[in-house]
C-alpha positions in Angstrom: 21.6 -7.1 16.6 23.4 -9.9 14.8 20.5 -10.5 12.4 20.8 -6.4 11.2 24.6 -6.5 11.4 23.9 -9.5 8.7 21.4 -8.1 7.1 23.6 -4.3 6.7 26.4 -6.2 5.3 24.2 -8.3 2.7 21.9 -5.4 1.3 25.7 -3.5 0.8 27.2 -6.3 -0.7 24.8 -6.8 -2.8 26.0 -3.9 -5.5 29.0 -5.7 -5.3 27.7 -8.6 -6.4 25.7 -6.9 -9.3 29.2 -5.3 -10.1 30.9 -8.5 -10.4 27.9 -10.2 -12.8 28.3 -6.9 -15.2 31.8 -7.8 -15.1 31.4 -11.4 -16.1 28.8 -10.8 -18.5 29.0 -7.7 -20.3 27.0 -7.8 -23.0 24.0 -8.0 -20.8 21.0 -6.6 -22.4 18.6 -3.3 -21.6 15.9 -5.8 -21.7 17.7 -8.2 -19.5 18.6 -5.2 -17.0 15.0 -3.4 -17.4 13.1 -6.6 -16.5 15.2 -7.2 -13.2 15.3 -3.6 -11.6 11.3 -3.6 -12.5 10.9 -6.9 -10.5 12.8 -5.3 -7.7 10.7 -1.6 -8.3 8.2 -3.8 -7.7 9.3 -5.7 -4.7 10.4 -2.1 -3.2 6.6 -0.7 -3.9 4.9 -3.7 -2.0 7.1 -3.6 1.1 6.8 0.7 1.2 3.3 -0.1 1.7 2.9 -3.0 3.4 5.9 -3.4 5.3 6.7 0.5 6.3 3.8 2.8 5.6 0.5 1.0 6.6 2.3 -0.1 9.9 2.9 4.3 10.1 -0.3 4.2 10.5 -1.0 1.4 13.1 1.2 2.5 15.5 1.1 6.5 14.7 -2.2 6.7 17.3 -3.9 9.5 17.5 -2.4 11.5 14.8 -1.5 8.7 13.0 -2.5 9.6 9.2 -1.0 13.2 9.9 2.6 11.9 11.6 2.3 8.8 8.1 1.9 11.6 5.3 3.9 14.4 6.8 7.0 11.2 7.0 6.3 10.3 3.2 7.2 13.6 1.9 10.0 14.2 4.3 11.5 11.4 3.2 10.8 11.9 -0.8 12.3 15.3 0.2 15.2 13.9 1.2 16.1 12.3 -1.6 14.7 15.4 -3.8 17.6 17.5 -2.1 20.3 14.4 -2.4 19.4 14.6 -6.1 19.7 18.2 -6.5 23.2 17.8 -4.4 24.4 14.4 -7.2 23.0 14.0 -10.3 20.7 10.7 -11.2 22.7 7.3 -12.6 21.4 7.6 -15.8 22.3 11.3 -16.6 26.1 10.4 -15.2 25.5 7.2 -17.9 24.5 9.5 -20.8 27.9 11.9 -20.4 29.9 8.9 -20.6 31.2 9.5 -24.1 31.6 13.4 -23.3 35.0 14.5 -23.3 35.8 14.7 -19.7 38.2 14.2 -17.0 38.2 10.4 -16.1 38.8 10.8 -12.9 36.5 13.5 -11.8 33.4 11.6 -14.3 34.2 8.3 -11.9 34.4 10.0 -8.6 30.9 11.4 -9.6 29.6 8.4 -10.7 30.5 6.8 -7.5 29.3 9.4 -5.2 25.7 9.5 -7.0 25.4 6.2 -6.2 26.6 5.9 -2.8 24.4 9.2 -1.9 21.3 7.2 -3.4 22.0 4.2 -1.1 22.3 6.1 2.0 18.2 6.5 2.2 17.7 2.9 0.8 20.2 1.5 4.2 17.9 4.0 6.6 14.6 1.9 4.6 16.4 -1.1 5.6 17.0 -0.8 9.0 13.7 1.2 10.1 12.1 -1.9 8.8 13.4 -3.7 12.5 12.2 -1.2 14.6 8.6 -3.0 14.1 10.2 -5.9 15.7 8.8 -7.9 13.3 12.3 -9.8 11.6 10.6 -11.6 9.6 8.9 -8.8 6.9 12.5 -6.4 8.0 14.2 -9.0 6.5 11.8 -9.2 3.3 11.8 -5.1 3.2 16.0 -5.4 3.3 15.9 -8.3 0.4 14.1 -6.7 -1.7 16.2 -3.3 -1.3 19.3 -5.6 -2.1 17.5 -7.3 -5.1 17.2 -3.5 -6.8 21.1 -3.4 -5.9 22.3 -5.7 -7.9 21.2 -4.3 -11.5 22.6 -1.6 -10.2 25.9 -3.0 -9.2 25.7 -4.0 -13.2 24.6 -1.2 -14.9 28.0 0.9 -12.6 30.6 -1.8 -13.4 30.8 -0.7 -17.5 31.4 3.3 -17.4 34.2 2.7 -14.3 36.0 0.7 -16.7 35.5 2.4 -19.5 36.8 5.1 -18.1 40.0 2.9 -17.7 40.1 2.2 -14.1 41.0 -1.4 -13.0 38.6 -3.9 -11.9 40.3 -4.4 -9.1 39.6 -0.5 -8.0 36.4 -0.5 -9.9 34.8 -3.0 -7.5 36.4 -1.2 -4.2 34.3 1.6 -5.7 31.5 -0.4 -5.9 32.4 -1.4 -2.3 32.5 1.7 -1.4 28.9 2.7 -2.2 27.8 -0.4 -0.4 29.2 1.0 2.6 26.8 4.0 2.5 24.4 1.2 1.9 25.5 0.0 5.7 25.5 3.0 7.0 22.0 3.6 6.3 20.6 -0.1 7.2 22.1 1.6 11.3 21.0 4.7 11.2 17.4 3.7 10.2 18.0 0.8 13.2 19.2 3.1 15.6 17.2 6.0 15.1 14.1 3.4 15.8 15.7 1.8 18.6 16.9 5.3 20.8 12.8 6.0 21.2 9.4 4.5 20.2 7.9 7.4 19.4 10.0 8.1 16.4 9.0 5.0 14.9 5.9 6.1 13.0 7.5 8.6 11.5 10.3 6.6 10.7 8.4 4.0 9.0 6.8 6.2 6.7 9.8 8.7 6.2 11.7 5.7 4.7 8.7 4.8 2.8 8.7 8.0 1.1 12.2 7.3 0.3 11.5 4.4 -1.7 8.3 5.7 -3.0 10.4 8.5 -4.7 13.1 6.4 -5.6 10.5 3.9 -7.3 8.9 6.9 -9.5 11.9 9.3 -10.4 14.9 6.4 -11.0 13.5 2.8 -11.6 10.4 3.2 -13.6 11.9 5.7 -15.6 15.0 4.0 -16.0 13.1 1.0 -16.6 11.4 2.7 -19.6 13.7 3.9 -21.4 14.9 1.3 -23.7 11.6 0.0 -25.1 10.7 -2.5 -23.2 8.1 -0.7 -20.9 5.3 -3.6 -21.6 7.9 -6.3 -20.0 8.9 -3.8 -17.2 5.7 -3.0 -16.4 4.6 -6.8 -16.0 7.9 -7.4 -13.8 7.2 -4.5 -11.5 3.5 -6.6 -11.1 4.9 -9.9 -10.6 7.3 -8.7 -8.0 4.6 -6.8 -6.3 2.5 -10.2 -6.0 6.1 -11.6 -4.7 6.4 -9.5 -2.0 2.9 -9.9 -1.2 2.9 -13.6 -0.8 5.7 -13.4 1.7 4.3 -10.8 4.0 1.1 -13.0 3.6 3.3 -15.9 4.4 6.0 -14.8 7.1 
């Protein structure tokens, strides 16, 4: 329990740090940014498979490849609804220069991104229910990894919009929490019965399948730099399958 406790508060925390590094740098570049959440997209892709939907399928039995695909597109529906409920981060990102209430455009920011972390924090913490720590703890790093560019990419409309950086990284905080909240509910839900657990594991890798294909790669592709993105999403692929292979 102490290792997902540590591992909850490190994947929320790690937006926060992101936040903090778009603070201290911020002139970082699309290129810069593309290349890192690609790396991470592809971290994310390898442990869906490997780490949450192929074991769907071991321990599904029977029924396994029905229980595995019908938890893939419950979880991408999931997220499909979240999105219809909060916009995507880079639509809130392209109104920023629209006359709006600051306010209201920063309390929607904030909320798009802590809804879109609630399903990354359930990823996380399914990941355990294998009782395998070893890859859970890969799947969670590699969750937190894709925070952080997206801790950076947050950090410049909230203080554009003339909020404080000291208020600006409690809201950053804040959508970590979410983050947290997931990383138990995914350990939990795993934990109150094993029979859930196939369907778990695949539910939350739908999740990040969807979250892969309709936020990072396009995201990732949007600034010209889709030949270096596209490399990075391979390189961290072949990352995170040298230390499943390893662990």
């Amino acid at each position: 329990m102490q290792i997902v406790l540590l591992t909850a508060i490190g994947v929320g925390a790690a937006t926060v740090i992101g936040a903090i590094i778009g603070f201290i740098f911020k002139k970082i570049s699309h290129a810069f940014s593309d290349i890192v959440m690609s790396f991470a997209a592809g971290i994310m892709l390898a442990a869906a498979i490997v780490g949450l939907i192929l074991p769907s399928l071991e321990y599904g039995g029977k029924f396994s490849i029905v229980v595995t695909i019908a938890g893939i597109f419950a979880g991408a529906a999931c997220v499909s609804v979240l999105d219809k409920l909060v916009p995507h981060m880079h639509n809130i990102i392209e109104t920023e220069d629209q006359k709006s209430d600051a306010f209201h455009k920063v309390m929607l920011f904030v909320t798009a991104i802590a809804m879109h972390n609630l399903p990354e924090g359930i990823a996380a913490g399914v990941g355990f229910g294998t009782e395998d720590v070893g890859k859970a703890i890969v799947i969670a790093g590699g969750i937190a990894l894709q925070n952080i560019p997206e801790g950076m990419i947050i950090i410049a409309p909230m203080l554009s919009a003339g909020i404080s950086l000291k208020k600006s990284l409690l809201y950053a905080m804040f959508t970590g929490a979410f983050e947290v909240l997931g990383t138990f509910i995914g350990y939990f839900a795993t934990g109150i019965s094993r029979a859930v657990l196939p369907f778990a594991l695949a539910f939350a890798g739908g999740t990040m399948l969807y979250i892969i294909s309709d936020e990072m790669i396009p995201e990732t592709h949007a600034h010209g730099h889709e030949r270096g993105a596209t490399y990075a999403l391979l390189i961290g692929f072949c990352v995170m399958l040298i230390m499943d292979f390893v662990i």
